[in-house]
N, C-alpha and C positions, 0 to 999 in steps of 0.2 A: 549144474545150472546151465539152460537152455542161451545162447545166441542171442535171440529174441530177447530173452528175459532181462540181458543184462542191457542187450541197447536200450531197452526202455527205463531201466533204471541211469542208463548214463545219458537220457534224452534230459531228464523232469530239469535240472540247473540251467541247461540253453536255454531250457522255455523261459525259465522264469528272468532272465539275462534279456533274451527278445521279447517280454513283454513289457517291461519295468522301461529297457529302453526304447522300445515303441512306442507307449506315452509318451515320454522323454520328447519325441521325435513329434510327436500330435502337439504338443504343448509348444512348439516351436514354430510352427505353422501360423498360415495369419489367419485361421478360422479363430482362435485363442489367443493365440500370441501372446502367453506369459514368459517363457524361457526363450528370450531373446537374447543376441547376441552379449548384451551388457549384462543380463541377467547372470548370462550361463558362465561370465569371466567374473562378475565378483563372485557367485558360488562357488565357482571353481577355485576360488582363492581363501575360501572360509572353506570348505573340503580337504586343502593341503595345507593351510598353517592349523588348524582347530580339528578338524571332525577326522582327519587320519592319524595324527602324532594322539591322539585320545585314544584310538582303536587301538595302536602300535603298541601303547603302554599298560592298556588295561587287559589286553589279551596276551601279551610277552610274562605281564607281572603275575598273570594270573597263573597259567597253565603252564609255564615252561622254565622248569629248575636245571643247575647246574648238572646233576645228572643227566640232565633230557642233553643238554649242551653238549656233555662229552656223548654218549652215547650214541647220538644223532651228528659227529664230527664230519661224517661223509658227506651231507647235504649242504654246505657249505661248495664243498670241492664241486658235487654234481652242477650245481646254480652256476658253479664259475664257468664249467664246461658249458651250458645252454649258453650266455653270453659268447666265450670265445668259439668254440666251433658256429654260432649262428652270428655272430660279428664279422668273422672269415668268408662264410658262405654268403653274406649280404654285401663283402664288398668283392666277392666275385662275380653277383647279381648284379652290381654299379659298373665292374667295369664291362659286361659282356653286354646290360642294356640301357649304360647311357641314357640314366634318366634327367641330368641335366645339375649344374654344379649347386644350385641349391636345394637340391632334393638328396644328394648323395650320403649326406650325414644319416638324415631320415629315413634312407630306405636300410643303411647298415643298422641303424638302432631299432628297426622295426623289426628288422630279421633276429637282432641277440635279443633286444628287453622284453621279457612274457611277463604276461600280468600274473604274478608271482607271490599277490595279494589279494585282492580283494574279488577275485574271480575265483581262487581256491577256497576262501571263504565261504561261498557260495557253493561249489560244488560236491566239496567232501559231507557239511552236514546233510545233503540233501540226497546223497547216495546213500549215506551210514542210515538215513531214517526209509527207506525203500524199504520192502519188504521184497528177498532175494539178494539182500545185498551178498555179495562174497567175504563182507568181513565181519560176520558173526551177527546173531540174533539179538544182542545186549545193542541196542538202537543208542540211546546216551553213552554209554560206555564209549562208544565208537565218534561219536558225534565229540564227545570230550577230547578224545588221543587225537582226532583231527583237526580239532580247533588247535591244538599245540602245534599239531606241522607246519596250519595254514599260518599261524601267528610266527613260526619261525622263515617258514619262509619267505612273510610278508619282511621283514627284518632284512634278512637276506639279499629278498631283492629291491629293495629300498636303497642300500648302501650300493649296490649294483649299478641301478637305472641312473643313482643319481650322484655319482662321480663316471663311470665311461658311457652310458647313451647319454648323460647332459654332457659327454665334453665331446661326441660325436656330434652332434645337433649345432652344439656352440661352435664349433670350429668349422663345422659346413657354411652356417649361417658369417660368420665371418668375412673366409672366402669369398662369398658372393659376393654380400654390401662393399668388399674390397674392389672387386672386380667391377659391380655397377658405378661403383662412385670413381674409379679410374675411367672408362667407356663415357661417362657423363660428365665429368671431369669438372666433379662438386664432391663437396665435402658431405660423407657421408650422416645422415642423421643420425640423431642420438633415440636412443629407448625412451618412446612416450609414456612407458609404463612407471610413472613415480612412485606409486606405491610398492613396487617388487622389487625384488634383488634375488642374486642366487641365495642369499643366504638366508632371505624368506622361505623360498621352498626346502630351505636342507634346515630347516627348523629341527624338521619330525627325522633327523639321523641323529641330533642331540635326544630327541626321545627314545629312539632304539637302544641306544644304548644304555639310558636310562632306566627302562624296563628292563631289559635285558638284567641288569646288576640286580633290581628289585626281585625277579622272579629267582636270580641263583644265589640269595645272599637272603638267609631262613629270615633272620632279625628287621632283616630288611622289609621283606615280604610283610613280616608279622603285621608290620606297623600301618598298612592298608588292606590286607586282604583278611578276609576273615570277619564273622558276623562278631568277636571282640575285639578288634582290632583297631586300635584309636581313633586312626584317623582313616574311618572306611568309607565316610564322605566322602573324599578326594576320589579312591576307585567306583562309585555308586554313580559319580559326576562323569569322570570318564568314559563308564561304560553306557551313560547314558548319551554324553557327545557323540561315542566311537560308533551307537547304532543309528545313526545319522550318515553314514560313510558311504555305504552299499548304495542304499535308494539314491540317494544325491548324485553318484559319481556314476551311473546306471543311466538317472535322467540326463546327465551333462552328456553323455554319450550318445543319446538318440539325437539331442536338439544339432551337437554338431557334424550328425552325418547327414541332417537334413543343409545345413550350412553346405558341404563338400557336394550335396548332389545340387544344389544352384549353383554355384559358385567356379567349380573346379575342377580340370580335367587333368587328366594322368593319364599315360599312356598303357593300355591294355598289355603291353608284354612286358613293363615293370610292374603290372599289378600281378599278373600267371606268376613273373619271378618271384613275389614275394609267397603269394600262394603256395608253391613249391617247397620255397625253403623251407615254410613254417608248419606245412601241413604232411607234406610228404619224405622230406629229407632227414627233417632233427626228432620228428618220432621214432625214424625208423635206427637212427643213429644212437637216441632215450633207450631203448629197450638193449641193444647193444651195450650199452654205455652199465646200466642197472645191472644187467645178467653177470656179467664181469667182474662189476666191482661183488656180485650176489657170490659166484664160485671162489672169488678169490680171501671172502671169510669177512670181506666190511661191512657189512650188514647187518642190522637186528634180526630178528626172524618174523615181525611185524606184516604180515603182507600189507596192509594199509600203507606202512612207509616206504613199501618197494616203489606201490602205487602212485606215491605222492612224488618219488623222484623220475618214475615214468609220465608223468605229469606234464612236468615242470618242461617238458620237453615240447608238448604237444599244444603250447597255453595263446592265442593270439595274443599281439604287440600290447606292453604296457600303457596304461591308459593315460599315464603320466608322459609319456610322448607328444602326447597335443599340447598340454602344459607350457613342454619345453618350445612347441615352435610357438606360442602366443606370447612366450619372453621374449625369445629371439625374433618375434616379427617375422618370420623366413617359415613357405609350406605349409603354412594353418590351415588351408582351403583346401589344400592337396594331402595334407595329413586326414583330415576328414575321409575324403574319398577314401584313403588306403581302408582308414579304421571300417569304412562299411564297406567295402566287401570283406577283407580281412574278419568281422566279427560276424558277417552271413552266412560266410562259409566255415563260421567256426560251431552255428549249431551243426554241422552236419560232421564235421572232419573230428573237430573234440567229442562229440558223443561216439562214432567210429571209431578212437581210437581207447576213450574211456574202456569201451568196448570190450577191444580186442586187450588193452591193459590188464582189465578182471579178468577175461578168459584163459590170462595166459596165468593170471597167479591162482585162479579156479582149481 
């Protein structure tokens, strides 16, 4: 398979990523102005207690059995590596460009946390349904094994983003309001957000797990999946929330990069740094990282899942990191900014590497 052929099969997922959030972004705008700020934060709060803990569980319970678990034991470890080697290299990034002590949490969670859900979602079925793909002519067949990885690794990096980038974010955000309400020398304000708490958003880790046991425990399974299955309303309901995830959390991303470019300025050589780490250092570190664990015998023989954990490498920042600075009050405007160029540059850098990922297991 030709170069050419495969970039245009690892183009078709950006597009649909830059268009989806390009509405997003139109609908934000005051030609329209329906996805406004107060819009885009209560959807965004029906997105991460409802419409993702329903994807987590009805795609974990569906496709991914205690076999796949053992089997697939090494993607676990890989996920941890993109966090800590890109946690390291992001507060290398903070100390060498000093982008300022409230932004510090956020540029190291930006560099570890890849959207490690709902972006692979979108990419692996839309390459498995290409025609040219590298991984077999069976279009569902392929489209199914990769709902399983994306659903695991949505899993993965879930518990991930949301114990160390929420306690990078949180303890940036900290710092600061410590720092300003010392220099002002007022008591610092409290979180106007009455509705939230951390343990609103770590709802859907009680879900993970949840699914997780449903999809490797048969009896379990039984009792929701399957067209006799008693109680197959509850997964029919979830799967029907869960497709609600993508489009929503797609349009919340365009309205606030349109936010960050009124709004918010960040400094050009902590935006290259982050560019860097995420497009040119931890891919090239992913392939390294796969090859090795490939010769040293951890592997299935899957190319799809070599694929998936050369991936995982290449994925811009979780989208669950605006999230965190809208709890925290601290870099919402400058989180914006990062996410758009970070998600500009990622039609071009993720199709590039998608790329050269097939070509290498081609």
């Amino acid at each position: 398979m030709g170069f050419w052929s495969l970039f245009e099969v690892a183009s078709m997922p950006i597009l649909q990523v830059l268009i989806i959030s390009g509405l997003g972004a139109f609908m934000a705008t005051g030609y329209i102005n329906i996805l406004t700020a107060d819009a885009r934060r209560s959807l965004n709060k029906i997105v991460y207690v409802v419409f993702t803990p329903a994807l987590m569980f009805s795609s974990l319970a569906k496709t991914v059995t205690l076999q796949d678990i053992i089997s697939w034991w090494f993607m676990p470890i890989n996920v941890g590596l993109t966090f800590l080697i890109g946690g390291a290299l992001g507060w290398l990034a903070v100390k060498l460009l000093k982008p300022g002590l409230h932004l510090e949490g956020l540029v190291i969670a930006t560099c570890a946390a890849a959207n490690l859900g709902n972006l692979v979602l979108i990419v692996l079925p839309t390459i498995c349904h290409e025609d040219g793909s590298p991984f077999g002519d069976d279009h569902d067949a392929c489209s199914s094994i990769g709902l399983s990885y994306a659903s695991f690794s949505m899993a993965l990096g879930g518990f991930y983003i949301w114990t160390y980038a929420f306690h990078l974010v949180k303890s940036s955000s900290e710092k600061f309001k410590a720092l300003k309400a010392a220099e002002e020398d007022t008591e610092r304000n409290p979180n106007k957000d009455l509705e939230a708490n951390p343990k609103t958003h770590l709802l859907k880790e009680d879900i993970q797990v949840v699914g997780l046991v449903f999809g490797a425990v048969a009896w379990l399974k039984n009792l929701v999946i399957g067209d006799g299955a008693p109680f197959r309303v509850i997964q029919n309901c979830l799967i029907l929330l869960g497709d609600g995830t993508i489009p929503c959390i797609t349009l919340i991303l365009g309205g606030n990069l349109i936010q960050g470019l009124r709004t918010a300025r960040v400094k050009p050589r902590v935006i290259l740094g982050i560019l860097f780490v995420k497009y040119a250092l931890l891919p090239s570190i992913g392939i390294g990282v796969v090859k090795a664990a490939d010769s040293l015998g951890f592997l299935p023989p899957d190319p799809l899942y070599r694929f998936v954990l050369m991936l995982q490498f290449a994925l811009p920042p979780a989208m669950s990191i605006g999230t965190m600075t809208q709890f925290f009050e601290v870099g919402t405007e400058e989180c914006s900014v990062i996410f758009l160029w970070t998600y500009a540059f990622a039609a071009l850098a993720l199709t590039f590497w998608s790329t050269i990922f097939m070509w290498i297991l081609a």
